[in-house]
C-alpha positions in Angstrom: -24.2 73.2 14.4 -25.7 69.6 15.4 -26.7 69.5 18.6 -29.2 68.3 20.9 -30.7 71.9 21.2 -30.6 72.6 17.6 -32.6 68.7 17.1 -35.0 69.7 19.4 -35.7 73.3 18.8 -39.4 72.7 18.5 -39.7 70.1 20.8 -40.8 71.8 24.0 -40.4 68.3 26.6 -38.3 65.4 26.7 -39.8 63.4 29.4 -41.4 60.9 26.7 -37.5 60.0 25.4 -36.4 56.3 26.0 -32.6 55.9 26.6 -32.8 54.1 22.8 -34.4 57.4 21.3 -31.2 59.5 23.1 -28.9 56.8 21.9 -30.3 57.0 18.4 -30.3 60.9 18.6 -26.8 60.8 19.9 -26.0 58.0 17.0 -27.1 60.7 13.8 -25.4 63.6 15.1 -21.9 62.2 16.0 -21.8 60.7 12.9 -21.9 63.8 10.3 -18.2 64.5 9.6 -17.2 67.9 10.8 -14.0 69.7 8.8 -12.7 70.4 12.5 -12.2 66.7 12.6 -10.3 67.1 9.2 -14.0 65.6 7.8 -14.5 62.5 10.1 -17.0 62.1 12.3 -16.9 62.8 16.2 -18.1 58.9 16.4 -14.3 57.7 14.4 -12.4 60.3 16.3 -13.7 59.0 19.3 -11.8 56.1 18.3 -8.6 57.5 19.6 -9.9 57.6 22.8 -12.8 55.6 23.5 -12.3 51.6 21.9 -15.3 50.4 19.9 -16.2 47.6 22.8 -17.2 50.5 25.1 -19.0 52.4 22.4 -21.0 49.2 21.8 -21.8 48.8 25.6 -22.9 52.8 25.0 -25.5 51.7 22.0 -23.6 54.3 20.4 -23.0 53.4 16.6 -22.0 55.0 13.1 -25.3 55.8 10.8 -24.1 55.8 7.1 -24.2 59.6 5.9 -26.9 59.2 3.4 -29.6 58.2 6.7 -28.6 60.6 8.9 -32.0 62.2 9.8 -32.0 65.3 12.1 -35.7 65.8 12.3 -38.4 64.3 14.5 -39.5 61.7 12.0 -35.9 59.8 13.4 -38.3 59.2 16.7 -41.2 58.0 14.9 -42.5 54.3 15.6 
């Protein structure tokens, strides 16, 4: 399972997360395909509700399968 929790298991505070580093965070784990979604990714089946404009205005975008990165190196600078 791919969530926020399960990202930051060993990270014990948030408070020194941007709105960018949530975004990016947000970014990589809506975009592994799930087979609940018949093997898209939450960020294209949010496509039936949500149009691309508004997940633009979000900072929400698709990270090619290959870079998704779920651990802490993804918040490195």
């Amino acid at each position: 399972m791919n969530t926020l929790g399960t990202f930051f298991l060993k990270v014990l505070f948030f408070s020194g997360l941007t709105q960018e580093d949530c975004n990016l965070i947000v970014s990589h784990i809506n975009s592994v395909p799930r087979l609940s979604l018949n093997n898209i990714s939450p960020y294209e089946a949010s496509f039936n509700f949500i149009r691309k404009e508004n997940l633009d205005k979000l900072k929400i975008g698709k990270i090619n399968y290959d870079n998704i990165d779920f651990t802490i190196r993804l918040l490195k600078k």
